[in-house]
C-alpha positions as CSV (number, residue, x, y, z in Angstrom):
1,X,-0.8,-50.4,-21.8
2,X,1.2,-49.4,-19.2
3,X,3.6,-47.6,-21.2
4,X,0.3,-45.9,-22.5
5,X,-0.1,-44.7,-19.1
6,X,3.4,-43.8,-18.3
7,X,3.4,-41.4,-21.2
8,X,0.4,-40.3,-20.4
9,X,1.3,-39.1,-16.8
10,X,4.8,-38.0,-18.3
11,X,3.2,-35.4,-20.7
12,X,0.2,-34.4,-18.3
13,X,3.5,-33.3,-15.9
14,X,5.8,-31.6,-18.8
15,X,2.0,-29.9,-20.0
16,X,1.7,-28.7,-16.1
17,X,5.0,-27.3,-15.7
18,X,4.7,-25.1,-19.4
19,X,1.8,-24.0,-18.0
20,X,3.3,-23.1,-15.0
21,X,6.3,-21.5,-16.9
22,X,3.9,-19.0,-18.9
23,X,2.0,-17.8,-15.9
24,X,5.4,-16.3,-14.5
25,X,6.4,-14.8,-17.9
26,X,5.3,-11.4,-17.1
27,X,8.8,-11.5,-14.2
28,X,10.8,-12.3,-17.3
29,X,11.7,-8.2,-17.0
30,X,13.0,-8.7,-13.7
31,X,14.7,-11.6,-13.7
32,X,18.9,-12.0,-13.7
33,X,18.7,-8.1,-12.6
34,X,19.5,-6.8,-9.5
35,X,16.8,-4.1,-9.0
36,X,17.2,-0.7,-6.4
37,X,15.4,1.5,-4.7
38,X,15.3,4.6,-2.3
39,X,13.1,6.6,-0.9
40,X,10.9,7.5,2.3
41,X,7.8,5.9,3.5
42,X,5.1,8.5,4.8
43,X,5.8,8.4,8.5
44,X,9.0,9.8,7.5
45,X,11.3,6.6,7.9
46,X,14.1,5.2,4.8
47,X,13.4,2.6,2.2
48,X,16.0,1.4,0.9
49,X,16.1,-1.9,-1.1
50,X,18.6,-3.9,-3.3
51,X,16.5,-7.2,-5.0
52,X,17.4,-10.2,-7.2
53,X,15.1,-11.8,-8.9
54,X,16.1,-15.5,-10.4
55,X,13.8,-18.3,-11.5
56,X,14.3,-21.8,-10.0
57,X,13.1,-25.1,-10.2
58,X,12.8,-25.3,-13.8
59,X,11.0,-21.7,-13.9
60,X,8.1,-23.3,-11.8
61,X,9.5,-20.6,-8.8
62,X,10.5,-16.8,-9.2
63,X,13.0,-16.2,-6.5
64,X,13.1,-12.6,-5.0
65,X,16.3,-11.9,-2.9
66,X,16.2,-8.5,-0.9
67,X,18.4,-7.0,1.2
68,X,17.1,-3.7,3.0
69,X,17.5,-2.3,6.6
70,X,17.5,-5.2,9.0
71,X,16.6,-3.0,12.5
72,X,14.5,-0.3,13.2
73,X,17.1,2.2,13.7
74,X,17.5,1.4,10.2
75,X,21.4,1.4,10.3
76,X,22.3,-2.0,9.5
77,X,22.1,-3.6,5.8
78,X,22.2,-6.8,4.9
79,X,19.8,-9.8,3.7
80,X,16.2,-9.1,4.9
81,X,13.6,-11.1,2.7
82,X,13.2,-14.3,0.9
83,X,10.5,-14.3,-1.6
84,X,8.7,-17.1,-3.6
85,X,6.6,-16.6,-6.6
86,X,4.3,-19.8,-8.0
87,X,1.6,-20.4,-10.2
88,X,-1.0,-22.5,-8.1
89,X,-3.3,-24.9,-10.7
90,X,-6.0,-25.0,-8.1
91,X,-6.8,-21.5,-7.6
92,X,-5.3,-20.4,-11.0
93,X,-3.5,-17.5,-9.5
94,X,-0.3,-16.6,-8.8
95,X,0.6,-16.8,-4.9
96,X,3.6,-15.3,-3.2
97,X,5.0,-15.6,0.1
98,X,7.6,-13.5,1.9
99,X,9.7,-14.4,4.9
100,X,11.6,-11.7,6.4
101,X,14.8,-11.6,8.6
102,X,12.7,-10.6,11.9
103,X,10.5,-13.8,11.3
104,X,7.4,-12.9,9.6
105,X,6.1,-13.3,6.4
106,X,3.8,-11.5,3.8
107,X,1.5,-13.7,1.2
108,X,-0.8,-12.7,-1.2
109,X,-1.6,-13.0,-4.9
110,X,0.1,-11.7,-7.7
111,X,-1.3,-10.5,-11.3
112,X,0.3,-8.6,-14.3
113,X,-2.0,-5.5,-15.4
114,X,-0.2,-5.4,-19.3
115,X,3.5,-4.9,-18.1
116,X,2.9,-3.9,-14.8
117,X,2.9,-6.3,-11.8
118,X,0.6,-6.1,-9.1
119,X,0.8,-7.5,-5.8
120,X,-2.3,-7.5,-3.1
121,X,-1.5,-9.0,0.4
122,X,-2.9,-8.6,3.5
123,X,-0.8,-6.3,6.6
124,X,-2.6,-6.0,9.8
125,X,-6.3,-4.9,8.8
126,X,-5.3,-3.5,5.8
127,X,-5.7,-4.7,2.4
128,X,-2.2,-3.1,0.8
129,X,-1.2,-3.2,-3.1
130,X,2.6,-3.5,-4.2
131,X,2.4,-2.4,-7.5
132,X,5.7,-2.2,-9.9
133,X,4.6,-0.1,-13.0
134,X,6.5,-0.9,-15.9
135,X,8.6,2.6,-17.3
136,X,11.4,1.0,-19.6
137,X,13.8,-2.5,-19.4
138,X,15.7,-0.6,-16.6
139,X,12.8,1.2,-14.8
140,X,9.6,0.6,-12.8
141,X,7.6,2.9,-10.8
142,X,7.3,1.6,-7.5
143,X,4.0,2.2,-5.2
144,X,2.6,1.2,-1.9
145,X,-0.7,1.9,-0.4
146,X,-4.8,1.1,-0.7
147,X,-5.7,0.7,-4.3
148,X,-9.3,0.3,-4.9
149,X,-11.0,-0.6,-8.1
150,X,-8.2,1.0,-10.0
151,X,-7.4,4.1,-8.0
152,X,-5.5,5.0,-4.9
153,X,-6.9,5.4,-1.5
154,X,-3.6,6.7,-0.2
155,X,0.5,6.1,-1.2
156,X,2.5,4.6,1.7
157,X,5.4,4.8,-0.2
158,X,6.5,6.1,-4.3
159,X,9.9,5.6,-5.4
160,X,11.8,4.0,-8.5
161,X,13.3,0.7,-8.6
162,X,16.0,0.7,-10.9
163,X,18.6,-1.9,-12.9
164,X,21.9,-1.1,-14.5
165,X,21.3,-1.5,-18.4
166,X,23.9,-4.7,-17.7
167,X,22.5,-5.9,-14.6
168,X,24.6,-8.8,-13.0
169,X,23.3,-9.8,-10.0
170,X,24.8,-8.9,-6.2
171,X,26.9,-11.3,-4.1
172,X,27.5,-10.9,-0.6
């Protein structure tokens, strides 16, 4: 009986983590790639950002890597966030948390609309939308801003991210 039990529990937890593993398929683009992108935000100031997306703990976490401009006189480079993508059973979403170099950090929900990925997070009083559109293996549209009920209020930012068509990913 207890063997019973044990096997039970055993293949509950292997059924848990595939489940896990297909609600992060849709990063499966992204991951192993070292993904960039320039551009300006609308007041004016530089985006720049290099990212590297891996999975970890036996694909139960996406791990996002970025480095970016790490003060506001945006002349130093280097590491900047630390991002974690998981698949929560309780809520049945997919939450995401982002600690930065200056100490604060972002977390939201994450969803795939077909090929594109869609983040939603609150920043300040806003309600702001992440949102990589899928162009090719090697491409997504990248916008910020308020998106509403499938339309934008207003762009903070629209650039590219970008991967090498053999992507290997960056070491400091």
């Amino acid at each position: 009986m207890k063997k019973i039990i044990f096997l039970s529990l055993l293949f509950a937890g292997l059924g848990n983590l595939q489940s896990q593993e297909n609600q992060l398929s849709f990063f499966e683009p992204l991951v192993g790639k070292t993904w960039s992108a320039e551009g300006n935000w609308g007041d004016g100031s530089k985006f720049k950002q290099d990212i590297t997306f891996r999975y970890d703990l036996g694909q139960t976490l996406v791990i996002a890597d970025s480095n970016g401009y790490t003060n506001k006189e945006q002349t130093i480079y280097g590491p900047r966030n630390h991002g974690l993508r998981k698949f929560d059973a309780a809520s049945n979403t997919i939450k995401f948390w982002e600690f930065d170099v200056f100490g604060g950090v972002t977390e939201g929900t994450v969803t795939a609309k077909g090929k594109d990925i869609v983040y939603t997070y609150a920043y300040g009083e806003s309600l702001v939308t992440d949102y990589w559109e899928f162009v090719d293996d090697n491409t997504y549209n990248f916008i910020v801003g308020s998106y509403e009920n499938g339309e934008w209020k207003q762009k903070y930012l629209s650039t590219q991210f970008t991967t090498p068509k053999t992507s290997e990913p960056k070491h400091d």
